[in-house]
Rosetta silent file (secondary structure, phi, psi, omega in degrees, C-alpha in Angstrom):
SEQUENCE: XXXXXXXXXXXXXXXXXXXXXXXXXXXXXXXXXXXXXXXXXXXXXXXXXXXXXXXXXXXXXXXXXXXXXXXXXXXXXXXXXXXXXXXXXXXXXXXXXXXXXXXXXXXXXXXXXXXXXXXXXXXXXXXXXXXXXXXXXXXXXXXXXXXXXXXXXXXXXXXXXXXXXXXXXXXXXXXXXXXXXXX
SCORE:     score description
SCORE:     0.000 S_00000001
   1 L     0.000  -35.079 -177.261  -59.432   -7.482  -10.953 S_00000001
   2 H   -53.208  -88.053  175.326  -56.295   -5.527  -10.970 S_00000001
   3 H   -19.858  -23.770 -169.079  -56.209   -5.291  -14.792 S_00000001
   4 H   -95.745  -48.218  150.656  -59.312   -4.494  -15.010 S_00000001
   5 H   -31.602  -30.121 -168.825  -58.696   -1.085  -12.410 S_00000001
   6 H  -100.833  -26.410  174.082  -55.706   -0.295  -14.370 S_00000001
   7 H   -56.809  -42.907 -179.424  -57.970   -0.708  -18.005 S_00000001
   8 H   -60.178  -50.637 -170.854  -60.403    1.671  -16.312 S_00000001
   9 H   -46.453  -65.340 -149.544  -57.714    4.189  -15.108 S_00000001
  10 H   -79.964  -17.106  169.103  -55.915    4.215  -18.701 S_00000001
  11 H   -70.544  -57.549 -156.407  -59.756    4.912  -20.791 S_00000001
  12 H   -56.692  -26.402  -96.503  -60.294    8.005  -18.219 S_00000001
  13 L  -115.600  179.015  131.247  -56.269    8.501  -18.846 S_00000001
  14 L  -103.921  144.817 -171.123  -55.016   10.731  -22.353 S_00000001
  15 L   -48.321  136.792  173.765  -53.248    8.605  -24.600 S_00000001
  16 H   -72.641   -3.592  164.429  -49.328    9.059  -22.837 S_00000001
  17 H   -59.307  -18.171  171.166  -47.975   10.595  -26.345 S_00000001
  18 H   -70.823  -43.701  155.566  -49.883   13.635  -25.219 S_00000001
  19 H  -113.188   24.723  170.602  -47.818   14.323  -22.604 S_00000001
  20 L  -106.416  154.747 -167.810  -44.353   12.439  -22.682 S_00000001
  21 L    81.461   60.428  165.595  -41.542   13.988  -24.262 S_00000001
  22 L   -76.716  -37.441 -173.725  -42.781   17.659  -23.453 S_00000001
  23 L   -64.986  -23.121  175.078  -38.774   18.628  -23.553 S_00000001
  24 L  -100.871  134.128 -155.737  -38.700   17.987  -27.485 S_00000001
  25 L   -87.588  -31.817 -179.982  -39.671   20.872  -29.750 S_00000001
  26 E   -84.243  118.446  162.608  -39.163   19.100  -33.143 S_00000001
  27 E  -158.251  171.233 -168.020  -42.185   16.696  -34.373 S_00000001
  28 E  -103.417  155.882  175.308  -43.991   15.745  -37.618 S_00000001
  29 E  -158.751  114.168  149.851  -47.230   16.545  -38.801 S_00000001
  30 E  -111.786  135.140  172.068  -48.745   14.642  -42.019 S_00000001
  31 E  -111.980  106.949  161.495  -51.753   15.764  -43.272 S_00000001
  32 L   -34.827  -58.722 -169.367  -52.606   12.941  -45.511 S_00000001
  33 L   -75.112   10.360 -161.827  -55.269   14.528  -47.715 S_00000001
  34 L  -128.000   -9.566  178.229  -52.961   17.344  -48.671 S_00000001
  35 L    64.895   42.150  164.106  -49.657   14.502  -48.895 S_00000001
  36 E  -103.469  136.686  145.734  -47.395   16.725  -46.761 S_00000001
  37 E   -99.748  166.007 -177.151  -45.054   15.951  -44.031 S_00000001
  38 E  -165.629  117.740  139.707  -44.180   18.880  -41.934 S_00000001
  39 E   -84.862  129.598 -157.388  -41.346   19.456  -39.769 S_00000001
  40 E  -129.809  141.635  160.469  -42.663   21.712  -36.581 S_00000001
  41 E  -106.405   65.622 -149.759  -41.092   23.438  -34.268 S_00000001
  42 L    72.729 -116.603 -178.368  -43.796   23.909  -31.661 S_00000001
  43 L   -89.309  -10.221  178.185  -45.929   25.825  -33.785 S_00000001
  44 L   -91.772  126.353 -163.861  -43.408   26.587  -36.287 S_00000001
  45 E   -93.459  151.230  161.041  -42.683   24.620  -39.543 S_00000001
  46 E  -109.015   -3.952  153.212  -39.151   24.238  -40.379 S_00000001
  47 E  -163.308  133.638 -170.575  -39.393   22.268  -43.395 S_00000001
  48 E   -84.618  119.738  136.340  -42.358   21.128  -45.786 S_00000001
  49 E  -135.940  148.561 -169.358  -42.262   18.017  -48.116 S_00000001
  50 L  -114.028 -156.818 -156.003  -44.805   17.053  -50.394 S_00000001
  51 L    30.522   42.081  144.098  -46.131   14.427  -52.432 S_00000001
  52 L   -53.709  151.813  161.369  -45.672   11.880  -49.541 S_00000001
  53 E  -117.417  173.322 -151.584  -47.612    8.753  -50.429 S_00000001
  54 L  -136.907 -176.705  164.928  -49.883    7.013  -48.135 S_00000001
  55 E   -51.729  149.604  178.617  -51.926    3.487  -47.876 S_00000001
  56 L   -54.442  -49.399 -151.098  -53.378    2.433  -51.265 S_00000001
  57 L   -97.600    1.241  177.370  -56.723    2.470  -49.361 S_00000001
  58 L    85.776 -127.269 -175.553  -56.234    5.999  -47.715 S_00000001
  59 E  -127.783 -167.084 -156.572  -56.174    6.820  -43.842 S_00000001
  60 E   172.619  161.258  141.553  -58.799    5.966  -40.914 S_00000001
  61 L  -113.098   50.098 -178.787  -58.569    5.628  -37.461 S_00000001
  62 L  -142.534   52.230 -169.580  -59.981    2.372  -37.708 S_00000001
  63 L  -104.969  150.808 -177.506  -57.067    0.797  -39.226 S_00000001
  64 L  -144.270  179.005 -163.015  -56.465   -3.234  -38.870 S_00000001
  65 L   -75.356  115.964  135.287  -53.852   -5.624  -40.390 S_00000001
  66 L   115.585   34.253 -153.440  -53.468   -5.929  -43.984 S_00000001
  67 L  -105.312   -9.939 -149.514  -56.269   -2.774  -44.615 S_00000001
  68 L     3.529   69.477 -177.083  -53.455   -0.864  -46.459 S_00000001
  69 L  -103.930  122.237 -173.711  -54.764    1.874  -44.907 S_00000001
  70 E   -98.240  110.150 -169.575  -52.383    4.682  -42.824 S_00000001
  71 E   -66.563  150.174  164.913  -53.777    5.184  -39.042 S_00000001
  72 L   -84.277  158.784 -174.724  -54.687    8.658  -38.113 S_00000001
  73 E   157.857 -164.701  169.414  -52.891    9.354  -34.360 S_00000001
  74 E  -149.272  121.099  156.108  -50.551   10.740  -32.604 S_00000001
  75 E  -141.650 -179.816 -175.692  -47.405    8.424  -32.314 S_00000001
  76 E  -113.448 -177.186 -175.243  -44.010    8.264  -31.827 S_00000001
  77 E  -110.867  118.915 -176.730  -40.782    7.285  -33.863 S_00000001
  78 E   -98.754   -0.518 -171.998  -40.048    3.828  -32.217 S_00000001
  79 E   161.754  122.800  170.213  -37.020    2.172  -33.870 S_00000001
  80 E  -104.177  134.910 -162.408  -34.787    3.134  -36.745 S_00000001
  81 E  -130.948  104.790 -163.967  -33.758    1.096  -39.524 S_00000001
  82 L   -81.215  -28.543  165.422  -30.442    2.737  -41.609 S_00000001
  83 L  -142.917   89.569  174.904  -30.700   -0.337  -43.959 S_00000001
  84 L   -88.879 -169.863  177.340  -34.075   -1.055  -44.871 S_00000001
  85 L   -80.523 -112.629  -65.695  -35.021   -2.084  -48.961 S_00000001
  86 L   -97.537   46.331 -159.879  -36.715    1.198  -48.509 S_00000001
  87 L    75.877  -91.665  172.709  -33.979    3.125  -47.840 S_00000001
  88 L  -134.654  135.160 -173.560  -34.543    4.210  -44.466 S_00000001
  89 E  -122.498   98.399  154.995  -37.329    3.309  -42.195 S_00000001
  90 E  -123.335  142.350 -177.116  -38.656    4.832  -39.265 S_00000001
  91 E   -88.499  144.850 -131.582  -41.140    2.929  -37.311 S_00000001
  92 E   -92.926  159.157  161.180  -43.648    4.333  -36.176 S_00000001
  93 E  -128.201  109.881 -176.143  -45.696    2.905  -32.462 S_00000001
  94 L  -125.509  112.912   45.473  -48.459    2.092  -33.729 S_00000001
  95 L   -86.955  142.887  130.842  -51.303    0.701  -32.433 S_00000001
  96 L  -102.231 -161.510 -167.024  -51.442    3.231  -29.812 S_00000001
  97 H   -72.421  -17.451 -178.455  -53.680    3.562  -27.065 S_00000001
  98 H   -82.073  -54.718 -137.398  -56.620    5.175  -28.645 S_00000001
  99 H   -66.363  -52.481  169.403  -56.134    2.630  -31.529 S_00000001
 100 H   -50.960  -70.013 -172.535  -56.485   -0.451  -28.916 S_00000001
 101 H   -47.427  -37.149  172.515  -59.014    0.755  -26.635 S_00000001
 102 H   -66.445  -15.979  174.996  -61.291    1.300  -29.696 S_00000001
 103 H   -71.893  -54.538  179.786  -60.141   -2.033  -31.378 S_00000001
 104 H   -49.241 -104.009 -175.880  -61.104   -3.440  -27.354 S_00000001
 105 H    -4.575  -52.830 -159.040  -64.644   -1.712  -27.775 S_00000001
 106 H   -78.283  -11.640 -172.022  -65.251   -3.068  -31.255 S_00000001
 107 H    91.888   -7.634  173.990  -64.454   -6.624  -30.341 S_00000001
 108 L   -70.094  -18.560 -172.483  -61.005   -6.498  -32.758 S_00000001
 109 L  -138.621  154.106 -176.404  -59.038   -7.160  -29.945 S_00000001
 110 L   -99.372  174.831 -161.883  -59.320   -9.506  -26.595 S_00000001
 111 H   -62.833  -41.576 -165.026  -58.492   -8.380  -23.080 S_00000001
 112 H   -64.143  -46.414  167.074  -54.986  -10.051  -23.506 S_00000001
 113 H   -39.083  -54.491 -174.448  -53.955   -8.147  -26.631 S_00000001
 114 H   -65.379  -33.270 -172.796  -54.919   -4.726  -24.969 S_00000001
 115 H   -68.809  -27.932 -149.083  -53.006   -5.640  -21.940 S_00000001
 116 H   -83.170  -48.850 -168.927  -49.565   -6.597  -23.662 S_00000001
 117 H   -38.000  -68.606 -142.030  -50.262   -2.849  -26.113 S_00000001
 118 H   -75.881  -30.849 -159.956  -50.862   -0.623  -22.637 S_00000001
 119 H   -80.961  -23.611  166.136  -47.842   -2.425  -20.840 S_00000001
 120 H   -77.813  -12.735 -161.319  -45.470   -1.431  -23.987 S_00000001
 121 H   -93.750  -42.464  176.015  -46.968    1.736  -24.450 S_00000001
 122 H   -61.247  -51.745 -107.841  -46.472    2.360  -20.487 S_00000001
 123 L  -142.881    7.424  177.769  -43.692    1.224  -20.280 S_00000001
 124 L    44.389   58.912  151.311  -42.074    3.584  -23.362 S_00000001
 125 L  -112.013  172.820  146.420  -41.250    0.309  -25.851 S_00000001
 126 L   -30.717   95.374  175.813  -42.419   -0.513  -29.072 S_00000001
 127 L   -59.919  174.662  166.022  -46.220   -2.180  -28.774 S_00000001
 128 L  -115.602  178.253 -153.931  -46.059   -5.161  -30.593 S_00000001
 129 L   -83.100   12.848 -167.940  -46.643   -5.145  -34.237 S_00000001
 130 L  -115.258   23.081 -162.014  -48.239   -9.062  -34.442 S_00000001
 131 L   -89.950 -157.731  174.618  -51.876   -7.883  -33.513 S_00000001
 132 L  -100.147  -20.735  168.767  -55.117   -8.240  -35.692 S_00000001
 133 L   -49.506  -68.543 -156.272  -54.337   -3.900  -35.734 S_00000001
 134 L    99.389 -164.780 -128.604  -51.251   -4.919  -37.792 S_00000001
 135 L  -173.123  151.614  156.232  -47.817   -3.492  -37.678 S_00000001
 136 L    79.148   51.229  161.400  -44.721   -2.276  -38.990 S_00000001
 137 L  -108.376  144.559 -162.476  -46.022    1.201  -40.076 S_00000001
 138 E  -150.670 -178.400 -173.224  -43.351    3.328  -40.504 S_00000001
 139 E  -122.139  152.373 -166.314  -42.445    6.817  -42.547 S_00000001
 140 E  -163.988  145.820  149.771  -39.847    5.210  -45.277 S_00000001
 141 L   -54.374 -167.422  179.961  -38.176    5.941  -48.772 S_00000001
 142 L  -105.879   -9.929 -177.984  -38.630    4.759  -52.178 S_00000001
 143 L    83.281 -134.962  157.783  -35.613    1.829  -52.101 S_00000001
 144 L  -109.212   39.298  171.884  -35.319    1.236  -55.504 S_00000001
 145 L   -74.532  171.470 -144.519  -38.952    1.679  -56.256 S_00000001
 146 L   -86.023  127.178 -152.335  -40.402    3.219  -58.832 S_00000001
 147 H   -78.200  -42.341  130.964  -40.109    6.959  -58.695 S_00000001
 148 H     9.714  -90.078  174.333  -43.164    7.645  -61.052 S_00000001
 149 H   -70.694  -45.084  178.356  -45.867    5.528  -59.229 S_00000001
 150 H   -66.244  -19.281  176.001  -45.082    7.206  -56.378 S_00000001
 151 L  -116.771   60.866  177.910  -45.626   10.585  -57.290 S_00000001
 152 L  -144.475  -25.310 -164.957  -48.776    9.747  -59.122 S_00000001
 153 L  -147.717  151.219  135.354  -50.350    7.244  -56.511 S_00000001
 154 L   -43.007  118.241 -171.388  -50.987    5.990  -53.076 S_00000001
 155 L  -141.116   -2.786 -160.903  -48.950    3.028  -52.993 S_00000001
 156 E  -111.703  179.549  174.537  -47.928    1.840  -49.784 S_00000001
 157 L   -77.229   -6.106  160.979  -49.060   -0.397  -47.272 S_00000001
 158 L   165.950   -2.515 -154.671  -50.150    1.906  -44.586 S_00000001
 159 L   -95.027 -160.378 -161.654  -46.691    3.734  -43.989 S_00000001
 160 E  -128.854  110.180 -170.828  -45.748    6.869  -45.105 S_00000001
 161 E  -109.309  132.245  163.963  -43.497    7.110  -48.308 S_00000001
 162 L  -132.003 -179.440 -171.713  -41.118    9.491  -49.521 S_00000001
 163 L   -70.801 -170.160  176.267  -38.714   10.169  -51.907 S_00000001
 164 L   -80.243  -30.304 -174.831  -35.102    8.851  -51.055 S_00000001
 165 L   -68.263  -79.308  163.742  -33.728   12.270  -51.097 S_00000001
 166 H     5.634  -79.986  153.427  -36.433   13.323  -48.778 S_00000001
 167 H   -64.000   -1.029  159.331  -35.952   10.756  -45.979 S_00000001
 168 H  -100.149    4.972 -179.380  -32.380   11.423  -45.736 S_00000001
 169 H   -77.822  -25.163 -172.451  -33.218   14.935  -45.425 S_00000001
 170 L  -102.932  -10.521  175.003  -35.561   14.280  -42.761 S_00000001
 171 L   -77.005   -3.961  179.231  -33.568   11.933  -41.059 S_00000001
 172 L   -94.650   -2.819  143.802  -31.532   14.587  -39.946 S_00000001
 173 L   -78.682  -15.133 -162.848  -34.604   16.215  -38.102 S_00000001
 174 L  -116.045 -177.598  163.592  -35.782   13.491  -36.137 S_00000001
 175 L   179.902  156.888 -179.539  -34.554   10.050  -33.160 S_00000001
 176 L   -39.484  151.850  170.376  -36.526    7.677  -31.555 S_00000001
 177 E   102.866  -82.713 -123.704  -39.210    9.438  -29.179 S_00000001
 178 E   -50.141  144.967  179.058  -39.657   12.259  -31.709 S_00000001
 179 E  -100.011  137.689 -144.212  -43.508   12.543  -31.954 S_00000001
 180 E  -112.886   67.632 -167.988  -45.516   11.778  -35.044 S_00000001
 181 E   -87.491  114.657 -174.921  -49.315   13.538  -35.614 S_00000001
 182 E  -103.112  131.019  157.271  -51.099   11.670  -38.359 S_00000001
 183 L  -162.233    0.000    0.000  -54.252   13.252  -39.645 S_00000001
């Protein structure tokens, strides 16, 4: 019964990326169909890069594992990884809360799944990444991939790809927390 009071409370609720973290001014904005990242500064951008790539299959808020698809959201940068193959990787936390409760609604996900998402999400970790949503979306480099395909195509698996230069340029805007508007 509790859980089910605290399920209600968090639908009436805004997602908590809307308000935690109010104190940091610097966040991202990709707008998919135009393949920008944007660093913003409140309302201000401080640096543009384009020709990001995106999921092969484009973006959604309806995204589930293996869709290679890029969720639409508002998330945060959950965990940094200085030696991925892709260069650099930061991961993104994804599902969020919109993504479960509408996964819950649709029947993609069971009561248990939603609970373990809201208690990481609450609870400022990492949800985890093993769901039927899928996982492991991140904003990343090129490695050693091909430089080419990428600025010709959608190629990735739902993340957000950039050049190598690019992500180390941007790693020096962002840290975990920093918030992440996909749309």
């Amino acid at each position: 019964m509790r859980f089910r009071h605290i399920l209600l409370v968090s639908l009436l609720l805004p997602s908590p990326s809307t308000w935690a973290y109010k104190d940091d001014p610097i966040w991202l904005l990709v707008e998919t169909d135009r393949r920008l990242l944007k660093v913003m500064e409140g309302q201000n951008q401080k640096e543009v890069f384009t020709n990001v790539a995106i999921g092969r299959k484009g973006s959604g808020p309806d995204k589930v594992r293996d869709d290679n698809k890029t969720p639409l959201g508002e998330y945060r940068i959950g965990w940094v990884n200085e030696n991925s193959r892709f260069r650099r990787f930061f991961g993104l936390t994804y599902p969020n809360l919109d993504d479960a409760k509408r996964a819950y609604r649709n029947g993609l996900i069971g009561e248990h799944t939603l609970r373990s998402i809201m208690q990481a999400i609450l609870g400022d970790e990492v949800p985890p990444q093993n769901t039927p949503l899928g996982g492991q979306i991140g904003i990343h480099g090129l490695g050693s991939g091909s430089l080419e395909i990428h600025e010709e195509f959608n190629w990735t698996r739902g993340c957000i790809a950039m050049t190598n230069e690019q992500i180390d340029r941007l790693g020096h805007w962002i840290r975990k927390g920093t918030l992440v508007v996909i749309r």
